[in-house]
Backbone and ligand atoms as CSV (ligand in chain L), in Angstrom:
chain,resi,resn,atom,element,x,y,z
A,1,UNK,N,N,-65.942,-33.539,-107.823
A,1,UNK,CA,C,-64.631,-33.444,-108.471
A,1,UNK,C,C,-64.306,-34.762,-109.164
A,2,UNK,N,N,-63.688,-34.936,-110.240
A,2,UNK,CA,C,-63.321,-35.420,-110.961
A,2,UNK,C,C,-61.691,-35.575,-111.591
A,3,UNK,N,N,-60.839,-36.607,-111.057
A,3,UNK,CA,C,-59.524,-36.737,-110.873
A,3,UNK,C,C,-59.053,-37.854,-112.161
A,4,UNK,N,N,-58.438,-37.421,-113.066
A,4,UNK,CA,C,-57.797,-38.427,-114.096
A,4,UNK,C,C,-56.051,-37.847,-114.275
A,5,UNK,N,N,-55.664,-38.966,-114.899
A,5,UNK,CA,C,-53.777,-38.613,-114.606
A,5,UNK,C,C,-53.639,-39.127,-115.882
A,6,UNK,N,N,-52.567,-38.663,-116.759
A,6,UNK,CA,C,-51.847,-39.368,-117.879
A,6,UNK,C,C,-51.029,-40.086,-117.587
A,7,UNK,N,N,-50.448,-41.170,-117.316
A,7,UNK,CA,C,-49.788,-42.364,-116.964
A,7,UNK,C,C,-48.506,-42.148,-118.064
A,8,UNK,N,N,-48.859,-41.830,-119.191
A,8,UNK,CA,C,-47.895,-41.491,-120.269
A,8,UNK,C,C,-46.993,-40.602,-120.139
A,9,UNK,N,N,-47.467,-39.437,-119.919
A,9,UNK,CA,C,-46.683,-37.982,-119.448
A,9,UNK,C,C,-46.135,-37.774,-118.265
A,10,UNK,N,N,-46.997,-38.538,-117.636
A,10,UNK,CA,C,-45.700,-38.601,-116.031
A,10,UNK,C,C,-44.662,-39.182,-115.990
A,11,UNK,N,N,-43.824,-38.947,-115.021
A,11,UNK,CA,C,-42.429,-38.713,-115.000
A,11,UNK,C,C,-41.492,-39.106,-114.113
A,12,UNK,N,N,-42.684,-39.667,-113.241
A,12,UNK,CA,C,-42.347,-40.536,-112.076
A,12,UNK,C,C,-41.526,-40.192,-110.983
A,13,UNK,N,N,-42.274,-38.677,-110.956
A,13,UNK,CA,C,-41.567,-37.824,-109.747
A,13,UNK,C,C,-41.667,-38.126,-108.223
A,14,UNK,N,N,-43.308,-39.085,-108.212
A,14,UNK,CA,C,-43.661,-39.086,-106.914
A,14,UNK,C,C,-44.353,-37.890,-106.082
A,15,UNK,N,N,-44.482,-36.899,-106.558
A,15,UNK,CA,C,-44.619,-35.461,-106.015
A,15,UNK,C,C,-46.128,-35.770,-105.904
A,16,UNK,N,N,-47.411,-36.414,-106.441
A,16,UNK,CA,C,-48.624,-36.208,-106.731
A,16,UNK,C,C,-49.097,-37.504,-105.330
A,17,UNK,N,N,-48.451,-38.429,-105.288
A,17,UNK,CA,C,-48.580,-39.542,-104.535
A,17,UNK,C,C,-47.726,-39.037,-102.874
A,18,UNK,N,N,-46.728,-38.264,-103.497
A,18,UNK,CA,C,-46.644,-37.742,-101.903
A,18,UNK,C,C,-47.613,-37.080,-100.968
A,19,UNK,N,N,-47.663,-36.018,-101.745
A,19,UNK,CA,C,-48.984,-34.759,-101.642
A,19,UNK,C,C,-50.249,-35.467,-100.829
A,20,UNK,N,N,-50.583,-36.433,-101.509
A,20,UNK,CA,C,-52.200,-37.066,-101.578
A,20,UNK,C,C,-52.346,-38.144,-101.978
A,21,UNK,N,N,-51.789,-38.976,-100.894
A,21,UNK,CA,C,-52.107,-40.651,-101.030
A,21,UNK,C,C,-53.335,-41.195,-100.578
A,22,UNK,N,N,-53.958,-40.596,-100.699
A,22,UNK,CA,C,-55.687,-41.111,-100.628
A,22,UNK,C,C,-55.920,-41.255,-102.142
A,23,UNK,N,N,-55.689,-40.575,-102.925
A,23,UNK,CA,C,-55.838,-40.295,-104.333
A,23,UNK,C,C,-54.676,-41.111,-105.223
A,24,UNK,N,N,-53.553,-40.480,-104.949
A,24,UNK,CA,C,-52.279,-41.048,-106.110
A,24,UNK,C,C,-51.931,-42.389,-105.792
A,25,UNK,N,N,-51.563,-43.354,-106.204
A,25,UNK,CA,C,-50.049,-44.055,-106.019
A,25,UNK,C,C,-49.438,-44.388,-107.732
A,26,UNK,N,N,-48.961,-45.188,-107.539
A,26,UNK,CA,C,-47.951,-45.420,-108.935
A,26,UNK,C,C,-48.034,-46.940,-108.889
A,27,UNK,N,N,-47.907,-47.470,-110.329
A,27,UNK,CA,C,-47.713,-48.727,-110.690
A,27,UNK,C,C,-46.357,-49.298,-110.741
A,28,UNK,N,N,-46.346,-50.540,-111.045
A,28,UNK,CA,C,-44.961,-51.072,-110.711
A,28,UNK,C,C,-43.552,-50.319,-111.386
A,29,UNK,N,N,-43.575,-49.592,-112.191
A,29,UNK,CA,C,-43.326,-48.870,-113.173
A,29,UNK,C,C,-42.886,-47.729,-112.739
A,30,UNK,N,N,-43.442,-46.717,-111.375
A,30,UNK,CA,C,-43.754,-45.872,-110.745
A,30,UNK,C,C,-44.356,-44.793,-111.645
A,31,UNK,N,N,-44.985,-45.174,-112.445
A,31,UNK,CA,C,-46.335,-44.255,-113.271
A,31,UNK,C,C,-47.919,-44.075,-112.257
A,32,UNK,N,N,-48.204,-43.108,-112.196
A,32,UNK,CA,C,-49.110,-42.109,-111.477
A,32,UNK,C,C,-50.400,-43.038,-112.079
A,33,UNK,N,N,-51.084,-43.630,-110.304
A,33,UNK,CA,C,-52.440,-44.443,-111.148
A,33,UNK,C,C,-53.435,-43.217,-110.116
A,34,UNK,N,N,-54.599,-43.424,-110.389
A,34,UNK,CA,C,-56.003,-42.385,-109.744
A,34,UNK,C,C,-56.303,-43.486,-108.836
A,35,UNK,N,N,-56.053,-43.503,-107.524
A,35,UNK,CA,C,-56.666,-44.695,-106.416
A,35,UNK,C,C,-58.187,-43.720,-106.303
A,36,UNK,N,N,-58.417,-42.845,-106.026
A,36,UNK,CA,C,-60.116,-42.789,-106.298
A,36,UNK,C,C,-60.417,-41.356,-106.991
A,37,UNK,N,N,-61.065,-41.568,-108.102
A,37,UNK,CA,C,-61.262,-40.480,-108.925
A,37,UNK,C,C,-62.220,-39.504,-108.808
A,38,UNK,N,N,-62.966,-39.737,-107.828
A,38,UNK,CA,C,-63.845,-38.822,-106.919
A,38,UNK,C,C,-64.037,-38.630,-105.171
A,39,UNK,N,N,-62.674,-37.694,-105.023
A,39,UNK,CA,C,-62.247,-37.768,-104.084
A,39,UNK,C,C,-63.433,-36.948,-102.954
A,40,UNK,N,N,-63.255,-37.079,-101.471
A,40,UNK,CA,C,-63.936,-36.314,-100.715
A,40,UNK,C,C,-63.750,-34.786,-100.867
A,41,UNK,N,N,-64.219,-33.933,-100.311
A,41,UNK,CA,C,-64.192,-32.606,-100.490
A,41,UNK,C,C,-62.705,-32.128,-100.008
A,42,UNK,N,N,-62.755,-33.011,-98.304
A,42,UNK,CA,C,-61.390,-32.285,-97.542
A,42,UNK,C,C,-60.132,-32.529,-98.392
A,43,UNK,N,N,-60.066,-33.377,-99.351
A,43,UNK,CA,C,-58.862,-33.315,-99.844
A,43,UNK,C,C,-58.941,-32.634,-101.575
A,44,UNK,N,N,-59.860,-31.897,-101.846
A,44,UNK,CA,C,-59.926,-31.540,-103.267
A,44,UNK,C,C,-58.680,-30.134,-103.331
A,45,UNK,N,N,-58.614,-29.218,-102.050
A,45,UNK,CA,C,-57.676,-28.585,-101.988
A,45,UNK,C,C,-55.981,-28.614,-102.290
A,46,UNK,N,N,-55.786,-30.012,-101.656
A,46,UNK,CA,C,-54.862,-31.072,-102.045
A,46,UNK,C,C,-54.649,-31.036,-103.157
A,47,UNK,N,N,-55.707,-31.998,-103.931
A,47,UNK,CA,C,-55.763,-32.574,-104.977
A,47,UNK,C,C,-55.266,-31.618,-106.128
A,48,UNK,N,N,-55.793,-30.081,-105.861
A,48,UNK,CA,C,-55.513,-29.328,-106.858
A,48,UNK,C,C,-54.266,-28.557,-106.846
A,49,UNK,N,N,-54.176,-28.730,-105.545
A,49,UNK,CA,C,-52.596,-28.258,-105.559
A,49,UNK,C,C,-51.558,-29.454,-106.173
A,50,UNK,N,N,-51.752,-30.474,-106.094
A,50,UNK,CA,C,-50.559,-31.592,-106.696
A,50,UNK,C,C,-51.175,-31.933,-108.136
A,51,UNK,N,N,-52.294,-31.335,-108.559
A,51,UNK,CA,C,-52.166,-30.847,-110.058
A,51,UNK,C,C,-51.416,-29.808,-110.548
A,52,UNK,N,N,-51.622,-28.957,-109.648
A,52,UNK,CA,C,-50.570,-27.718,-110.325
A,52,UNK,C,C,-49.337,-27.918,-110.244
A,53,UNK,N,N,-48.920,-28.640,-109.035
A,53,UNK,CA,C,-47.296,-29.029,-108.891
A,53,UNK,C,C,-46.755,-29.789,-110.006
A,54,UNK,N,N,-47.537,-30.683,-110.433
A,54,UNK,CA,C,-46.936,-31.734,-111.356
A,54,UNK,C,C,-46.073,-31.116,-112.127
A,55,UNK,N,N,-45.241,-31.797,-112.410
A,55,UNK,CA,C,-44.087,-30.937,-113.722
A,55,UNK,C,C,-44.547,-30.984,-114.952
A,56,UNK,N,N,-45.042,-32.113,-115.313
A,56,UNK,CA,C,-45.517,-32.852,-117.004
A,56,UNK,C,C,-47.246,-32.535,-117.044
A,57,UNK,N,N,-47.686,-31.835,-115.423
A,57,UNK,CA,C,-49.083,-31.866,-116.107
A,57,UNK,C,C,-49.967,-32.243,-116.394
A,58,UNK,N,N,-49.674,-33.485,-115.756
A,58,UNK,CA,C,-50.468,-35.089,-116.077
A,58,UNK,C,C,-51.609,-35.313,-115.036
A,59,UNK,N,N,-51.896,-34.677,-114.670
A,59,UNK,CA,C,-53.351,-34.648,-113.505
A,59,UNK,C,C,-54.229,-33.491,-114.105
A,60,UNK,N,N,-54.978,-34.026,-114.344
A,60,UNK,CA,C,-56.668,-33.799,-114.800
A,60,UNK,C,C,-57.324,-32.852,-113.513
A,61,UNK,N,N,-58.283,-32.144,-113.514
A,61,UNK,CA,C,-59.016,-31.559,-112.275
A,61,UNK,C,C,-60.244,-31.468,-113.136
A,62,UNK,N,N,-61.491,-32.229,-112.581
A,62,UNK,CA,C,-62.557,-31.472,-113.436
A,62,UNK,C,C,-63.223,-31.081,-111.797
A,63,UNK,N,N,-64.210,-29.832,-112.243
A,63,UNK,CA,C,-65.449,-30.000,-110.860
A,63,UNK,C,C,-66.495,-30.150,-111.439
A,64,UNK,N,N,-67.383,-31.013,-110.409
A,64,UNK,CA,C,-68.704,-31.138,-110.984
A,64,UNK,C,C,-69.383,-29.577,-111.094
A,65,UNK,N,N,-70.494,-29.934,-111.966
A,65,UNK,CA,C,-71.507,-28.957,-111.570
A,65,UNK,C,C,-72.867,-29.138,-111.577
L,1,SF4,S1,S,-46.698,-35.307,-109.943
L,1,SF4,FE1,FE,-47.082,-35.684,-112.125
L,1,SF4,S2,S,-45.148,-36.475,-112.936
L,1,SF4,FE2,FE,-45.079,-36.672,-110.693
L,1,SF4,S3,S,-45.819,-38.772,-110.265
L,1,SF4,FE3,FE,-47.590,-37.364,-110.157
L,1,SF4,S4,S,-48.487,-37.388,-112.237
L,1,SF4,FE4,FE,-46.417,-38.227,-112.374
């Protein structure tokens, strides 16, 4: 899996960094940074759920293949 965020389009809800702080946090700014962009498996379930949550959309999901 493969995790990227638009920093631009977020909105600084916090909702993605709540979800899955192995993955999200935010910059000083509280804009959405990728703490690791290839996350373990147990949390890809996560991961894709606080992509879909996002409001603006700004989380990326790729899967490998
Ligand atoms: S859920 Fe979306 S809008 Fe909210 S902090 Fe995360 S990337 Fe930004």
């Amino acid at each position: 899996m493969r995790v990227s965020a638009n920093s631009t389009s977020c909105v600084v809800s916090s909702l993605c960094v709540y979800r899955v702080p192995e993955v999200f946090d935010q910059d000083e700014e509280g804009h959405v940074i990728v703490l690791d962009a290839n996350p373990p498996a147990r949390l890809h379930e996560l991961v894709r759920r606080a992509a879909r949550g996002c409001p603006t959309k700004s989380i990326r999901v790729e899967d490998d293949h």
